[in-house]
PyMOL Python script that loads the backbone (N, CA, C, O; Angstrom):
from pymol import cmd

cmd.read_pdbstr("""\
ATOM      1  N   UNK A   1      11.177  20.783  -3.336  1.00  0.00           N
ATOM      2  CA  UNK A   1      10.344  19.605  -3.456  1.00  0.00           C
ATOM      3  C   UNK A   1      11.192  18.330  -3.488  1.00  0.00           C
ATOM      4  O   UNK A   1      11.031  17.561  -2.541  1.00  0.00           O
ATOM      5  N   UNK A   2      12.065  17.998  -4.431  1.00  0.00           N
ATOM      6  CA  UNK A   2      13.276  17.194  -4.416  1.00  0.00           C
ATOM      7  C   UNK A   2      13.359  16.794  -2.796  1.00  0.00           C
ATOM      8  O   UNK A   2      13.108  15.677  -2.343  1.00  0.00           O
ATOM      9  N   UNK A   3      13.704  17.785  -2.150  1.00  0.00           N
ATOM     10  CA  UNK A   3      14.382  17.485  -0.175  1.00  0.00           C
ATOM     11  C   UNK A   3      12.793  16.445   0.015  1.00  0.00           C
ATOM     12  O   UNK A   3      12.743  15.218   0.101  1.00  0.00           O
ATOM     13  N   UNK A   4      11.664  17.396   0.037  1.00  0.00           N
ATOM     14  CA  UNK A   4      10.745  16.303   0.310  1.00  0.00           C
ATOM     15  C   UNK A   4      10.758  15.014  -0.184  1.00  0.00           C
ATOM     16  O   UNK A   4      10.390  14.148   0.611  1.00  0.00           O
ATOM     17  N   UNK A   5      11.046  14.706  -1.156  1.00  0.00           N
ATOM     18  CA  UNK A   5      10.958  13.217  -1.740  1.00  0.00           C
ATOM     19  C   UNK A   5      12.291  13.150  -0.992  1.00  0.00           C
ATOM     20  O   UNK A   5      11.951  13.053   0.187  1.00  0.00           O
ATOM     21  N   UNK A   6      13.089  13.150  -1.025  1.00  0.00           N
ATOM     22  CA  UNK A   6      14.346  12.379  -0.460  1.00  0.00           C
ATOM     23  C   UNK A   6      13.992  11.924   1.074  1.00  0.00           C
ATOM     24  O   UNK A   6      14.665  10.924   1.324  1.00  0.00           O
ATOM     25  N   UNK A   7      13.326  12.230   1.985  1.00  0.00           N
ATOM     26  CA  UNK A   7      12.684  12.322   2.936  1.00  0.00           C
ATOM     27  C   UNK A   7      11.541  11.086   3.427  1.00  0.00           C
ATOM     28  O   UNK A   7      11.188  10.725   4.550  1.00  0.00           O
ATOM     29  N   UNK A   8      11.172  10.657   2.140  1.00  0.00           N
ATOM     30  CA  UNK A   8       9.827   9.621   2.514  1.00  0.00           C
ATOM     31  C   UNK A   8      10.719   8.606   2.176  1.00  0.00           C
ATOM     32  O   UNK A   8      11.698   8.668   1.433  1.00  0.00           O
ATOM     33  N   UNK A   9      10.364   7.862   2.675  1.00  0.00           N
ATOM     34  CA  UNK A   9      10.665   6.110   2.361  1.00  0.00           C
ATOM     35  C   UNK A   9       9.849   5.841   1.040  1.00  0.00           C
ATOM     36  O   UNK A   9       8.867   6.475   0.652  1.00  0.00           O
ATOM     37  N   UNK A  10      10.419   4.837   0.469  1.00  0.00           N
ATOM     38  CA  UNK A  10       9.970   4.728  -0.926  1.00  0.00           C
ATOM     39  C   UNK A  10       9.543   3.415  -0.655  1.00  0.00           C
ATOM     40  O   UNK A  10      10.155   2.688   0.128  1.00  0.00           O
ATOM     41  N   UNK A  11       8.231   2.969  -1.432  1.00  0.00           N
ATOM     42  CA  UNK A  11       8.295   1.695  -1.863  1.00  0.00           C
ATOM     43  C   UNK A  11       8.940   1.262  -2.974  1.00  0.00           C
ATOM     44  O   UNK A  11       9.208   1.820  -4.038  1.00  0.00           O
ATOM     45  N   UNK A  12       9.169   0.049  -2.502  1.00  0.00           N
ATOM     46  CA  UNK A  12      10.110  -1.102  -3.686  1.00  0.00           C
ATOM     47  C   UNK A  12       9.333  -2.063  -3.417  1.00  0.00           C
ATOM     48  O   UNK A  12       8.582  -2.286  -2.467  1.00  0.00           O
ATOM     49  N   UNK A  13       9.781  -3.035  -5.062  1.00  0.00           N
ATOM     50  CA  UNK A  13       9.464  -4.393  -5.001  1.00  0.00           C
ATOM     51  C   UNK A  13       9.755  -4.868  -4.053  1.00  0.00           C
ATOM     52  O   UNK A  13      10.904  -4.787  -3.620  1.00  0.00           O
ATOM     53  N   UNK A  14       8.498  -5.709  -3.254  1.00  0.00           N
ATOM     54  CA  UNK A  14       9.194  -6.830  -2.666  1.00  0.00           C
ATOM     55  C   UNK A  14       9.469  -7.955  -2.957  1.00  0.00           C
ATOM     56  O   UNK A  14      10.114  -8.524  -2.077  1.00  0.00           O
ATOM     57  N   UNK A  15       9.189  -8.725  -4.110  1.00  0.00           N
ATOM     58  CA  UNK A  15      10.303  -9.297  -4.875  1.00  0.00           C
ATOM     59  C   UNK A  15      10.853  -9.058  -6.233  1.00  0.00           C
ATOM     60  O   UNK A  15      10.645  -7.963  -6.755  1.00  0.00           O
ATOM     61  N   UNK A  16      11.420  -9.817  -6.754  1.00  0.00           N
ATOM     62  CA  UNK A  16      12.093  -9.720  -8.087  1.00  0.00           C
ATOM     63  C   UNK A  16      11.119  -9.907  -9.200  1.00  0.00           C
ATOM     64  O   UNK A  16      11.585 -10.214 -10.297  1.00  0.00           O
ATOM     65  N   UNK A  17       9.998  -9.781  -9.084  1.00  0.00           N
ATOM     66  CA  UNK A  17       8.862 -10.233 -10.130  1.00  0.00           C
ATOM     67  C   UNK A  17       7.448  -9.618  -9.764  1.00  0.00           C
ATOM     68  O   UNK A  17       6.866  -9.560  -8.681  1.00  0.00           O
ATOM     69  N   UNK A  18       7.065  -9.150 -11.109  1.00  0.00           N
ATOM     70  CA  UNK A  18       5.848  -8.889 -10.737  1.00  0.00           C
ATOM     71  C   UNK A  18       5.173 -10.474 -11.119  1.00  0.00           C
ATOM     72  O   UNK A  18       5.461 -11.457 -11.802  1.00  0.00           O
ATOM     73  N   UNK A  19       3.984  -9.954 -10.105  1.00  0.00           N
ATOM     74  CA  UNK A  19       2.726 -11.298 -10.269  1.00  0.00           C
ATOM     75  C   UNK A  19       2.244 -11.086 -11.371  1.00  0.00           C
ATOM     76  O   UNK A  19       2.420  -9.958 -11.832  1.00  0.00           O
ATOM     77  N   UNK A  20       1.484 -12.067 -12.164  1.00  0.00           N
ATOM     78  CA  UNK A  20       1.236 -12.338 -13.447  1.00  0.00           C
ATOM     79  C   UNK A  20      -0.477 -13.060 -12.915  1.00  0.00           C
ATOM     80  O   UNK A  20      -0.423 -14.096 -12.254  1.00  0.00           O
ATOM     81  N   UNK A  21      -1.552 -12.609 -13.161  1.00  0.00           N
ATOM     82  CA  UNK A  21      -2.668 -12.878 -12.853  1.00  0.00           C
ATOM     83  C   UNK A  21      -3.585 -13.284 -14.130  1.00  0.00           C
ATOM     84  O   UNK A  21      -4.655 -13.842 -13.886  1.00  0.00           O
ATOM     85  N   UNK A  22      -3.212 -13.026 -15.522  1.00  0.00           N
ATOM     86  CA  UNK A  22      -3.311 -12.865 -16.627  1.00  0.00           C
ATOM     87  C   UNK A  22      -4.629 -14.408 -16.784  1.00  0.00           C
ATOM     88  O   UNK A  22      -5.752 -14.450 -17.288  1.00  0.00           O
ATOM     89  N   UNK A  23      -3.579 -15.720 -15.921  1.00  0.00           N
ATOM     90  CA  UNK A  23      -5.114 -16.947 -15.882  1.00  0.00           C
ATOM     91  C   UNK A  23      -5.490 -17.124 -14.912  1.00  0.00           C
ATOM     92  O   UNK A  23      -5.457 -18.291 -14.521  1.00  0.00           O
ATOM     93  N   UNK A  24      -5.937 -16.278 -14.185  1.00  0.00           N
ATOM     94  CA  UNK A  24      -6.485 -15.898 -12.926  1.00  0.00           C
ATOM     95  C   UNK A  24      -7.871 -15.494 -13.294  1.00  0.00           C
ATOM     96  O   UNK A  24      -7.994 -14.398 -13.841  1.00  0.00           O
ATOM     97  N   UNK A  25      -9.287 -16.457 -13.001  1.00  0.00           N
ATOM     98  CA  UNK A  25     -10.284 -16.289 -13.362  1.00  0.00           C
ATOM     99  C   UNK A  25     -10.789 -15.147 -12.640  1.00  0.00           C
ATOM    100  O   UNK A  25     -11.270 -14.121 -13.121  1.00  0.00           O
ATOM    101  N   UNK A  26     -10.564 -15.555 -10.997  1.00  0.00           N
ATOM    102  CA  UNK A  26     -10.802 -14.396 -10.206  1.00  0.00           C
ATOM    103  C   UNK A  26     -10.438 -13.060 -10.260  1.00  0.00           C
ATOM    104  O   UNK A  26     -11.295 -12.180 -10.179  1.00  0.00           O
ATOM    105  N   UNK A  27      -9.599 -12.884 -10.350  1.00  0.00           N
ATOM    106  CA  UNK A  27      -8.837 -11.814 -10.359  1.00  0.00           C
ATOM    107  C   UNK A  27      -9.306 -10.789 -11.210  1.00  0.00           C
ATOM    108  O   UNK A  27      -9.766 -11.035 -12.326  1.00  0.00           O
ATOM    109  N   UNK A  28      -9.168  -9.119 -10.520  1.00  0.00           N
ATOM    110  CA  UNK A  28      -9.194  -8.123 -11.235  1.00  0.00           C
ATOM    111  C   UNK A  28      -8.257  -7.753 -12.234  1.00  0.00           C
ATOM    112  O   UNK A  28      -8.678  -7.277 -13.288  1.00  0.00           O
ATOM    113  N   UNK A  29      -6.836  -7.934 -12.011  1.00  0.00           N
ATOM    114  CA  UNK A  29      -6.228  -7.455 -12.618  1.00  0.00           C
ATOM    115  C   UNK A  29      -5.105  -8.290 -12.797  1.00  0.00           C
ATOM    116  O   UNK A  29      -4.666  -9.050 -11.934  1.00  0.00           O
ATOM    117  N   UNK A  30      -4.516  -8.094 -14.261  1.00  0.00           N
ATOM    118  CA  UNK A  30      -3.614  -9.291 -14.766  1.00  0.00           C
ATOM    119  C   UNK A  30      -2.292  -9.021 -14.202  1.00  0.00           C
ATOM    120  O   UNK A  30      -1.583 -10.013 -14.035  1.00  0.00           O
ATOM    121  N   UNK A  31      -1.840  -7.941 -13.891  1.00  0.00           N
ATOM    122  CA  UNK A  31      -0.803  -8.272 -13.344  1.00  0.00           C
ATOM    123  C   UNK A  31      -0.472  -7.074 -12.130  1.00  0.00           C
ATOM    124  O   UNK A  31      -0.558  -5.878 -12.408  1.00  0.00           O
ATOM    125  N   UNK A  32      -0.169  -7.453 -11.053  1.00  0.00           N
ATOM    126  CA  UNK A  32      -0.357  -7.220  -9.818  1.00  0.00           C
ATOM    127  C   UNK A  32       1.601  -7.008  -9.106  1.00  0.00           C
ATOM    128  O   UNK A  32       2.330  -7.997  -9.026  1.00  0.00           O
ATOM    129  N   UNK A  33       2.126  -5.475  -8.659  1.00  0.00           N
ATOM    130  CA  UNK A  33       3.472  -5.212  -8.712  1.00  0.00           C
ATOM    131  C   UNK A  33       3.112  -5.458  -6.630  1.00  0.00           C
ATOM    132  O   UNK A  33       2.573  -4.513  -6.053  1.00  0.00           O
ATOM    133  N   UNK A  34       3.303  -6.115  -6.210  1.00  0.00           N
ATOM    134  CA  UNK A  34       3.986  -6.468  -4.679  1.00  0.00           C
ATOM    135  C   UNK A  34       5.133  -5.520  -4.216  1.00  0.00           C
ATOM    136  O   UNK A  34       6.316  -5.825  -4.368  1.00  0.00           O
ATOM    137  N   UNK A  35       4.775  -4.505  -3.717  1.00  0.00           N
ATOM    138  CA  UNK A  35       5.343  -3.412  -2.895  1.00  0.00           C
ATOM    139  C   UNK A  35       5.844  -3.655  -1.598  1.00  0.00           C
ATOM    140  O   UNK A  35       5.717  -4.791  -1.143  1.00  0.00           O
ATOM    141  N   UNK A  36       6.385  -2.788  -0.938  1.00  0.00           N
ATOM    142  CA  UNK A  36       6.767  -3.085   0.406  1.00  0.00           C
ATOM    143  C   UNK A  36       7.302  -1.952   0.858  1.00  0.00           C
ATOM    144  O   UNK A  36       8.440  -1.646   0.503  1.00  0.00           O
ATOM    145  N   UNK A  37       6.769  -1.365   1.482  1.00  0.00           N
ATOM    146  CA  UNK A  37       7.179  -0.112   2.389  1.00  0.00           C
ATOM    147  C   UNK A  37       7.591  -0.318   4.192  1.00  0.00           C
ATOM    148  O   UNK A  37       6.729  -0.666   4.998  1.00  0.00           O
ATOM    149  N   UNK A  38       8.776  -0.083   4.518  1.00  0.00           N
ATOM    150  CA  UNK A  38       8.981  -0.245   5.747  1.00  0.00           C
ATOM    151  C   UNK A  38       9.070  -2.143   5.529  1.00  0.00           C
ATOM    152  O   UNK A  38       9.612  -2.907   4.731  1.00  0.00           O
ATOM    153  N   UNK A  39       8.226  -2.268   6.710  1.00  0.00           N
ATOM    154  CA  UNK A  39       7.614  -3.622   6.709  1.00  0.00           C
ATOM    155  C   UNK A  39       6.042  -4.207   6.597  1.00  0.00           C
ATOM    156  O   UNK A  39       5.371  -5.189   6.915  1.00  0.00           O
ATOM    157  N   UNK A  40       5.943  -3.024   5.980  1.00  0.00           N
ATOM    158  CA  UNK A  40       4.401  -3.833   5.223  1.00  0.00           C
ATOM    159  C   UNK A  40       4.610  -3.497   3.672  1.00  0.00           C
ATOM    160  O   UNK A  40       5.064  -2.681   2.870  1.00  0.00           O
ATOM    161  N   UNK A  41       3.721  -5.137   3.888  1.00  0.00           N
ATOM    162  CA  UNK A  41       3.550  -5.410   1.736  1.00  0.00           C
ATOM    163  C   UNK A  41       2.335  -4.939   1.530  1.00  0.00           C
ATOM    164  O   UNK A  41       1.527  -4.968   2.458  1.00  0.00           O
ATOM    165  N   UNK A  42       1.942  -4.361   0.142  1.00  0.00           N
ATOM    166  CA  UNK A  42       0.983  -4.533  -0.640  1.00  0.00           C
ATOM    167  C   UNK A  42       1.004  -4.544  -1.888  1.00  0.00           C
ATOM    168  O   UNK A  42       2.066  -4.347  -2.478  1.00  0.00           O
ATOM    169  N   UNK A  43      -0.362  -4.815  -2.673  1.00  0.00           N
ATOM    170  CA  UNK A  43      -0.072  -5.156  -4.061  1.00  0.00           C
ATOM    171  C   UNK A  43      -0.842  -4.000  -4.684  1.00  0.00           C
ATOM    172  O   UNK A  43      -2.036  -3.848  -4.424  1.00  0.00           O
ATOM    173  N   UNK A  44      -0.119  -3.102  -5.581  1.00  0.00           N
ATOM    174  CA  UNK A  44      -0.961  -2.465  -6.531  1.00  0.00           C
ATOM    175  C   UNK A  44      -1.038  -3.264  -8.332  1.00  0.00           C
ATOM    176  O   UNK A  44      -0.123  -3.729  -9.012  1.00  0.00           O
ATOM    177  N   UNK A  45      -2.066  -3.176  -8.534  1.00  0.00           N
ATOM    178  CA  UNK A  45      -2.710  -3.600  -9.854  1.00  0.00           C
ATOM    179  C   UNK A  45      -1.914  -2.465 -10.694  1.00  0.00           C
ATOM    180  O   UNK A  45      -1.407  -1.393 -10.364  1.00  0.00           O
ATOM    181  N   UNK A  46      -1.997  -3.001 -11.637  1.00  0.00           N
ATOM    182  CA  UNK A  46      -1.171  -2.209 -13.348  1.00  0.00           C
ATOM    183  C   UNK A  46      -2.172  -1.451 -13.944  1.00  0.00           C
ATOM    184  O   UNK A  46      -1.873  -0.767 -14.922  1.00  0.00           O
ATOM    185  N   UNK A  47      -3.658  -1.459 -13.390  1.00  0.00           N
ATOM    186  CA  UNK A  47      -4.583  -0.435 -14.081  1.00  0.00           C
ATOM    187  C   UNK A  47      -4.709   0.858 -13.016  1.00  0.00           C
ATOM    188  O   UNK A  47      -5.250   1.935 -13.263  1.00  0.00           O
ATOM    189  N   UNK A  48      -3.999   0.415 -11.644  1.00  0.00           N
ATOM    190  CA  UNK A  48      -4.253   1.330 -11.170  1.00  0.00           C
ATOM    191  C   UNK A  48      -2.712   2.421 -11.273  1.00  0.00           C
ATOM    192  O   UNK A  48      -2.671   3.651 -11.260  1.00  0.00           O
ATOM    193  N   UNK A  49      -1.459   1.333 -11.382  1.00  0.00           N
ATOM    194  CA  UNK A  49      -0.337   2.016 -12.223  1.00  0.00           C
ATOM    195  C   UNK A  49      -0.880   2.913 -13.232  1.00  0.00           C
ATOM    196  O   UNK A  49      -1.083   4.117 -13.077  1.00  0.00           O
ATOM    197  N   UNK A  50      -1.083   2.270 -14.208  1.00  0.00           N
ATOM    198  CA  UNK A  50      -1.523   3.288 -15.471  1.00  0.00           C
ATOM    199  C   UNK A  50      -2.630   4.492 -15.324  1.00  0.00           C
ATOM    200  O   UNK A  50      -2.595   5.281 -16.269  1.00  0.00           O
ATOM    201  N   UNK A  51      -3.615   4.779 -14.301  1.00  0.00           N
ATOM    202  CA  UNK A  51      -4.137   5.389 -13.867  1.00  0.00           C
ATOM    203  C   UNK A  51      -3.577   6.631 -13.151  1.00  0.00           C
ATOM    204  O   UNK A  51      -4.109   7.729 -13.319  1.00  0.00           O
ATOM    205  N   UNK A  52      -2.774   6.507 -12.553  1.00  0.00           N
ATOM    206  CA  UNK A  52      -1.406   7.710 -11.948  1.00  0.00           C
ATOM    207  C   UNK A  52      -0.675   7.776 -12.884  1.00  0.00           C
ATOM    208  O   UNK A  52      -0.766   8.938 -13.282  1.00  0.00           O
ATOM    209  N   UNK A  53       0.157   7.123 -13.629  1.00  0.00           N
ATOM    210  CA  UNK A  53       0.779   7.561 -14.726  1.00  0.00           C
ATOM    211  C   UNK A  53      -0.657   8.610 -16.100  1.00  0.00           C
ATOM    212  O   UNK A  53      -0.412   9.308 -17.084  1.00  0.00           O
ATOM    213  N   UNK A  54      -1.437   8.378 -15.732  1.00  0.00           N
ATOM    214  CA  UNK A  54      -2.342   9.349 -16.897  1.00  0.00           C
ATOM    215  C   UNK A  54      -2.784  10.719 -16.066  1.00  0.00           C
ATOM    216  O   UNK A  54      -3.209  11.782 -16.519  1.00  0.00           O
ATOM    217  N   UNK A  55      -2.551  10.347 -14.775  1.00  0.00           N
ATOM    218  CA  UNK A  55      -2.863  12.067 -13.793  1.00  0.00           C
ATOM    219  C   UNK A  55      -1.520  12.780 -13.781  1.00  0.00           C
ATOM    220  O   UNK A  55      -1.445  14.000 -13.927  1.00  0.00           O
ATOM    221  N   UNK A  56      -0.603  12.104 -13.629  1.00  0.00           N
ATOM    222  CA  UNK A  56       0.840  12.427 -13.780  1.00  0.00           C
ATOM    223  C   UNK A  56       0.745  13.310 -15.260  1.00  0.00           C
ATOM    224  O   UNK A  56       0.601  14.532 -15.236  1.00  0.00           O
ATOM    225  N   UNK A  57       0.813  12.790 -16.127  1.00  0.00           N
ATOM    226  CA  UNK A  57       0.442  13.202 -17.759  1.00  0.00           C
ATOM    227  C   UNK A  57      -0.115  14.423 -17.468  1.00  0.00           C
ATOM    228  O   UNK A  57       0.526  15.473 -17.450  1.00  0.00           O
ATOM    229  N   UNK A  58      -1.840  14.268 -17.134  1.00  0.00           N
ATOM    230  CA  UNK A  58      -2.460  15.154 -17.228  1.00  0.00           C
ATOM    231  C   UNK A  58      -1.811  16.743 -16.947  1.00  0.00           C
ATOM    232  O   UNK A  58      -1.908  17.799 -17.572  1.00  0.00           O
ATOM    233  N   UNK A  59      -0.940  16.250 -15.383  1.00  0.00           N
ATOM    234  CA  UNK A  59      -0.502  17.443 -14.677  1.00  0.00           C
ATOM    235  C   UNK A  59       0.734  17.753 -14.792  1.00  0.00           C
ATOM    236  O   UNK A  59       1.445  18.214 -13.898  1.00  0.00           O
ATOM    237  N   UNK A  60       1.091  17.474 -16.082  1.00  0.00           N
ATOM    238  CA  UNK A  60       2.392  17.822 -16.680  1.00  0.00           C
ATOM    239  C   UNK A  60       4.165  17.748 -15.948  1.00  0.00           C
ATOM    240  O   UNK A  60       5.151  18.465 -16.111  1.00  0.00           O
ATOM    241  N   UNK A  61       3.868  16.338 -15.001  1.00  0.00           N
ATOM    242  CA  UNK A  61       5.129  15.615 -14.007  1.00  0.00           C
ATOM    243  C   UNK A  61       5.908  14.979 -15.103  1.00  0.00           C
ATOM    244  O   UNK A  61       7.063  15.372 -15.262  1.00  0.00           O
ATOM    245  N   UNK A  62       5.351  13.887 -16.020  1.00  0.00           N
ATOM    246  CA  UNK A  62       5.711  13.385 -17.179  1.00  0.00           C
ATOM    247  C   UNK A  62       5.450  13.765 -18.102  1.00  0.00           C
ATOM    248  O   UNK A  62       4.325  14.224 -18.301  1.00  0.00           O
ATOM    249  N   UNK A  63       6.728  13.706 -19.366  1.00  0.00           N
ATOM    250  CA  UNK A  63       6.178  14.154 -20.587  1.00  0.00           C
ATOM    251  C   UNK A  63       5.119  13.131 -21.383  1.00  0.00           C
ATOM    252  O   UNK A  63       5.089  11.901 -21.368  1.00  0.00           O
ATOM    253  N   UNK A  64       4.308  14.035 -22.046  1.00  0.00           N
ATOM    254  CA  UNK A  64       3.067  12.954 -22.624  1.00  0.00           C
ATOM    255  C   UNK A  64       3.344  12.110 -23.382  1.00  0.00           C
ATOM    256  O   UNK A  64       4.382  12.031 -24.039  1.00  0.00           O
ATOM    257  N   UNK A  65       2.210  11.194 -23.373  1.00  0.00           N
ATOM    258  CA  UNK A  65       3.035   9.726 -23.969  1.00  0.00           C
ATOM    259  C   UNK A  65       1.827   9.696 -25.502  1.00  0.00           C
ATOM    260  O   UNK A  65       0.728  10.228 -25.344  1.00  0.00           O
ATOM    261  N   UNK A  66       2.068   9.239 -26.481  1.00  0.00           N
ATOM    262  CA  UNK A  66       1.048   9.261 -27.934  1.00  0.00           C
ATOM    263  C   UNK A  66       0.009   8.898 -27.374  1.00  0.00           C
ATOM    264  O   UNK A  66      -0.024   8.247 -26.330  1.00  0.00           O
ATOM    265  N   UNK A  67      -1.223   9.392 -28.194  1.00  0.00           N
ATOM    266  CA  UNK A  67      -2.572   8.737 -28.257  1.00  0.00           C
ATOM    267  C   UNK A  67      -2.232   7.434 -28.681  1.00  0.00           C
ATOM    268  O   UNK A  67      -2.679   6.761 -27.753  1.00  0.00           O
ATOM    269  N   UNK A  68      -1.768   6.706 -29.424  1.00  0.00           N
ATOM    270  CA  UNK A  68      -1.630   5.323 -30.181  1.00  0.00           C
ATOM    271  C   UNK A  68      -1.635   4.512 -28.838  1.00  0.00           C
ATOM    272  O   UNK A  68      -2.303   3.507 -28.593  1.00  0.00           O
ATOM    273  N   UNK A  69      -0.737   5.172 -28.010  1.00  0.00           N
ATOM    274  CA  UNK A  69       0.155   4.364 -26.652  1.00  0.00           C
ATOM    275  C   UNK A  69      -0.962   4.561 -25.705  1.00  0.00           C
ATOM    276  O   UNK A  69      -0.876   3.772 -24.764  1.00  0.00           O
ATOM    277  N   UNK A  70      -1.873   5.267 -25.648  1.00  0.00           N
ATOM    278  CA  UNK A  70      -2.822   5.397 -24.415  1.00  0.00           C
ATOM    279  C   UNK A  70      -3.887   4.116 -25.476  1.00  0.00           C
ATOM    280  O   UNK A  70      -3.690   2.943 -25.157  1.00  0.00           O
ATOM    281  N   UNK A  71      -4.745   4.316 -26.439  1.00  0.00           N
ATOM    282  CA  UNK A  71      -5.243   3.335 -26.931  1.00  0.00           C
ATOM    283  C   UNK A  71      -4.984   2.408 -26.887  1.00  0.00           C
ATOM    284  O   UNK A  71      -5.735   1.619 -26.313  1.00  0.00           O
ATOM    285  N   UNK A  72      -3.786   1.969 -27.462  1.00  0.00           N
ATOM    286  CA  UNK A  72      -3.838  -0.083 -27.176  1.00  0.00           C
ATOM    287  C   UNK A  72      -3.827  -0.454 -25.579  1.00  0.00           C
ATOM    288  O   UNK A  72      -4.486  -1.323 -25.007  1.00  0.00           O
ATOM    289  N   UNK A  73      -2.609   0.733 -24.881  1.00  0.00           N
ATOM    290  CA  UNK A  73      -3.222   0.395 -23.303  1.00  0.00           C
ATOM    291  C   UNK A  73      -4.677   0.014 -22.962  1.00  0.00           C
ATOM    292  O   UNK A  73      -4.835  -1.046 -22.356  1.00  0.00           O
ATOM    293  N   UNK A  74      -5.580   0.634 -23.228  1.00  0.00           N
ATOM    294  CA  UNK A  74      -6.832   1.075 -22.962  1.00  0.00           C
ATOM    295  C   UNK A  74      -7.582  -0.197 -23.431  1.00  0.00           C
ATOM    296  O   UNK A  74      -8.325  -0.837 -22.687  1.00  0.00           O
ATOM    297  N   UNK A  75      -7.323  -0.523 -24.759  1.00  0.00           N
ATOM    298  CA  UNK A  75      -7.805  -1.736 -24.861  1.00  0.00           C
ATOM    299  C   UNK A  75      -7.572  -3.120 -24.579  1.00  0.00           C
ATOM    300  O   UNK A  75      -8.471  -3.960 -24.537  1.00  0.00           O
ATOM    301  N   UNK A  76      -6.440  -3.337 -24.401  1.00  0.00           N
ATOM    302  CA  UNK A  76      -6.309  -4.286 -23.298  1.00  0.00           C
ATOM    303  C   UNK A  76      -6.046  -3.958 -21.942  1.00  0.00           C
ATOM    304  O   UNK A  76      -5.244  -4.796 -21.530  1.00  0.00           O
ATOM    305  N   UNK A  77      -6.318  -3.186 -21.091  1.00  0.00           N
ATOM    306  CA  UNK A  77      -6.313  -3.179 -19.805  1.00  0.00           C
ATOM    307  C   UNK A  77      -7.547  -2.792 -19.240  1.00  0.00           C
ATOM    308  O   UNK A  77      -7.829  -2.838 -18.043  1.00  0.00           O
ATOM    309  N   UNK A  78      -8.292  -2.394 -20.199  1.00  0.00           N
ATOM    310  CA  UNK A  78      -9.426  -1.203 -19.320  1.00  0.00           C
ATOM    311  C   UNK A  78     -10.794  -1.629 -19.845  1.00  0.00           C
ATOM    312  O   UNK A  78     -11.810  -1.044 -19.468  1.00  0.00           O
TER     313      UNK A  78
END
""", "prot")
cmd.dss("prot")
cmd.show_as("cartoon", "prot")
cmd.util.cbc("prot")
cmd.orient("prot")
């Protein structure tokens, strides 16, 4: 599995900062990580980060993180 991941192109930041949307009336989500694969950008949202990081969890890729730590997430993000 390892060979496979070594294999795909990864996204990275495409810049040095995530976006900060936090006084952004519009906006879904407060803060927004600008990717870039190859040569296309996109932006994934931090709820949808934390959303793969909790299937990840679920399916035992990462070790689990406290209930305390999923709660305050939860309440301010979700």
């Amino acid at each position: 599995m390892a060979e496979d991941i070594d294999k795909v192109e990864r996204a990275r930041l495409a810049r040095k900062a995530i976006i900060d949307h936090m006084d952004c009336d519009d906006c879904t989500e407060d803060y927004v990580f600008l990717l870039k694969q190859g040569g296309r950008e996109f932006g994934m949202g931090l709820t949808t980060v934390l959303s793969m990081l909790a299937f990840a969890e679920h399916e035992g890729a990462v070790p689990p993180l406290s209930t305390e730590w999923w709660i305050k997430v939860s309440r301010r993000y979700q």
